[in-house]
N, C-alpha and C positions, 0 to 999 in steps of 0.2 A: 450437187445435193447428195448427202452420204442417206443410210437406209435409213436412219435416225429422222430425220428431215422428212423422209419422203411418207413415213408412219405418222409423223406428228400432219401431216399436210391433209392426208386424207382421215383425220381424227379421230385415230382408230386407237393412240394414247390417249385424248380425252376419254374416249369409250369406257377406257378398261377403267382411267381412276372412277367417273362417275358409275363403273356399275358395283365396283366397292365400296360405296357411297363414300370417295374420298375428291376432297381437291387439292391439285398441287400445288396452289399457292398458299404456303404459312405452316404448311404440316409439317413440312421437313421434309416431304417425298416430291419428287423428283427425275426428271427422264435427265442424264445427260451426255453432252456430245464429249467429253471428253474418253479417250480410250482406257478402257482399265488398265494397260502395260505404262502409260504417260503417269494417273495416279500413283500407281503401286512403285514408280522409276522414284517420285519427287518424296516418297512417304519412306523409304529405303535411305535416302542422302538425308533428311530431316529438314526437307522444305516443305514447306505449305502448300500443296494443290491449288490453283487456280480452276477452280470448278463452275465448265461455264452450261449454266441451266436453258435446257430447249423453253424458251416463250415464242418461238417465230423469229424470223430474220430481224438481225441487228442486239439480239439478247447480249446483255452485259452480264459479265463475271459478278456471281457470287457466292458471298461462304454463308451458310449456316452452323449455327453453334448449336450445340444440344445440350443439355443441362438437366438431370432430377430434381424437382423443386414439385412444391405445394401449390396449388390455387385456393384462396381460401374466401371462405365471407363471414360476416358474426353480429350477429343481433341481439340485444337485450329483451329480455321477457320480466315483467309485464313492460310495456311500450308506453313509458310515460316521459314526457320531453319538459314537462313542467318543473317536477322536481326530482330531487332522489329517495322519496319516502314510498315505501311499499306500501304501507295501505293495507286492505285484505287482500293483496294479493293475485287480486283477479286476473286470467287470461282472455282479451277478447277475443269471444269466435271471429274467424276469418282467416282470411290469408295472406300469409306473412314471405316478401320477396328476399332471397340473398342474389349478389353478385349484381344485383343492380346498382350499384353506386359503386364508386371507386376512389383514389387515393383524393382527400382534399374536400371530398363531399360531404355536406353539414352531417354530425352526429345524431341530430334530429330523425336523421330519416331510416337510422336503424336502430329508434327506441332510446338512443342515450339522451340527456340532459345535460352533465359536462362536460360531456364531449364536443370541441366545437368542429373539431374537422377531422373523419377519418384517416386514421393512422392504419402504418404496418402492422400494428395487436389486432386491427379489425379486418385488413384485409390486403390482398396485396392485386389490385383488378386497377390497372392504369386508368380505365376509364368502362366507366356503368354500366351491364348489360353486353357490353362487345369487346371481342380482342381486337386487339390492334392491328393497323397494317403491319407486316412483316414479322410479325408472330406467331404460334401457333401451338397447340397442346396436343399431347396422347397423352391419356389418361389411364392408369389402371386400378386406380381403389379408389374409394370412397367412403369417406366417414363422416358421423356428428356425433362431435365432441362439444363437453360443457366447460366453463370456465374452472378452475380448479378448486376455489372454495366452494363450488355448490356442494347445498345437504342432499344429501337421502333420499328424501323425501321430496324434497322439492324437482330432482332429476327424474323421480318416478312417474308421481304427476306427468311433467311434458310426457315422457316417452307412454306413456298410456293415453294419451290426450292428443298424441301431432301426428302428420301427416306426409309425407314427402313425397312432391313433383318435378319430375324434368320439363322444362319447356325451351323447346329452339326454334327460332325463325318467327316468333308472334304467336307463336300457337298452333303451327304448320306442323310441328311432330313434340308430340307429348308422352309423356311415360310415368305410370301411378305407379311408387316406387314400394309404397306402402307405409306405415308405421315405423318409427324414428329407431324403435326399438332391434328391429330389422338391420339396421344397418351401424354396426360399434362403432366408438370412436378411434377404437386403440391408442388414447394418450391419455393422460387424467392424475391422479394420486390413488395410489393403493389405499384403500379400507384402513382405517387405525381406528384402537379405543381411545375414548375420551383419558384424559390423565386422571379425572377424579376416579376412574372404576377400579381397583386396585385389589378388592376384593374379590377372590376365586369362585365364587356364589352369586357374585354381583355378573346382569345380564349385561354383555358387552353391544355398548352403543356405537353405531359407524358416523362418523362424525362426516367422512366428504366420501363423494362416490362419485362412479363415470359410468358412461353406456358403455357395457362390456367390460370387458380384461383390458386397464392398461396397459397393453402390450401392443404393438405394431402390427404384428404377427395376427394380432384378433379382428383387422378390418376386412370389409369384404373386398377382396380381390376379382376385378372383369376379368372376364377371359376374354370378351370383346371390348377393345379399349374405347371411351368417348374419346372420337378426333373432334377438335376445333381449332377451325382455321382462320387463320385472318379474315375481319370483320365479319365474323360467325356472328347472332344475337342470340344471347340464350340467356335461362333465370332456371334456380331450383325455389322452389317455392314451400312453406311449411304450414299447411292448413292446419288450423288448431279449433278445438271445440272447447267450451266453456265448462263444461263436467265431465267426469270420468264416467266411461262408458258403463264398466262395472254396478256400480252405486249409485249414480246418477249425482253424486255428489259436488260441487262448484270445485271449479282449483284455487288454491289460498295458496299460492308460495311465502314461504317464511323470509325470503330475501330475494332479489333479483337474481337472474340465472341468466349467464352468455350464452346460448346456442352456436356454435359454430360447425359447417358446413364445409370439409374439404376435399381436396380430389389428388391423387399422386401422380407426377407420372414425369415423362419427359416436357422439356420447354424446350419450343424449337424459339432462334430468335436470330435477322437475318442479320448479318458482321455488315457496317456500314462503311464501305468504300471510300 
């Protein structure tokens, strides 16, 4: 039994990930028995490491791959499944789930009508509410972005009107994020005038708009990254109210508006043998 073995025995490696509130199955972190002179020998010749991970006696060799990629979810506002006509527009008070449905799950249930089955434009969550076995995420930004032809006016509304929660584990750790407005998208269309204004006197109308600067650079970045591990259960949640707080005025969106909801960061995801 090398000193490796004998630290994982008396569970003083579990200790240390859970008081980081981490776990190491799906994160990509990891105790292992291999020497770092044996890694650093096979990574020098350009062979592949067989990296074999401490789980207790009889552990089989594996790789993790790590990847920068998106986690994403995206929902229609107003939430009508019947047809495609806005109507006046209304937004019903309540609360509105992402990341709970994932690739295949009816459009119905994030607000679309012709949608019959989510696709990669709505979201990229293998399966609703949980990561997978043998996957895992660290996160470092976080944004809500609109669809790109939203107006003006219609993106102002929500973001004066919504809400955002973190929820993991059922409701076992929550986090009130605040107003939508709070957190940029950093992707969208630049501000342009309409073609008819052409005139130098004439007041220049913004015809599509985003939460913040699109720009990358404008989302908020954690300094503490969200880890989720294999079969984590979490949801971000968008509570909306029916009038602007301001004027007390109802919300009329002039056309339907995407909300989407994403997070950057690393994908861990285990190499299958």
């Amino acid at each position: 039994m090398n000193a490796i073995q004998e630290a994982a025995k008396g569970g003083l490696i579990q200790r240390f990930f859970r008081q980081w509130g981490l776990s190491n199955p799906g994160t990509g972190l990891s105790v292992l028995e291999n020497p770092t002179e044996e890694i650093d020998h096979d990574l020098a010749r350009g062979k592949r490491p067989k990296l074999f991970r401490l789980f207790g006696a009889g552990a089989q060799p594996r790789e993790i791959r790590r990847e920068e990629n998106y986690l994403y979810s995206t929902r229609r506002f107003p939430s009508n499944t019947a047809n495609n006509t806005i109507g006046a527009g209304a937004v019903v008070a309540g609360d509105y789930d992402f990341f709970g449905n994932g690739q295949g799950d009816s459009g119905n249930s994030m607000g679309y009508f012709s949608i019959t089955n989510l696709s990669y434009l709505q979201t990229n969550m293998e399966k609703g509410g949980k990561i997978p076995r043998g996957k895992g995420y660290k996160l470092f930004e976080l944004g809500v972005s609109f669809n790109a032809q939203a107006l003006g006016a219609d993106v102002s509304q929500l973001l004066d009107t919504m809400n955002l929660k973190f929820d993991m584990g059922g409701g076992n750790f929550t986090i009130q994020h605040g107003p939508l407005l709070l957190w940029p998208g950093g992707v969208g269309v630049s501000g342009y005038a309409s073609a008819a204004t052409t005139v130098a006197a004439t007041t220049i109308n913004v015809e599509r708009a985003s939460n913040g600067s699109p720009f990358l650079g404008a989302a908020r970045r954690l300094k503490d990254p969200r880890i989720l591990a294999a079969n984590d259960t979490f949801k971000y949640t968008i509570t909306a109210v029916a009038s602007t707080p301001r004027t007390n005025v109802a919300v009329a969106l002039s056309d339907f508006v995407e909300v989407r909801i994403w997070l950057f960061g690393y994908h861990y995801d285990a190499i299958k043998q």
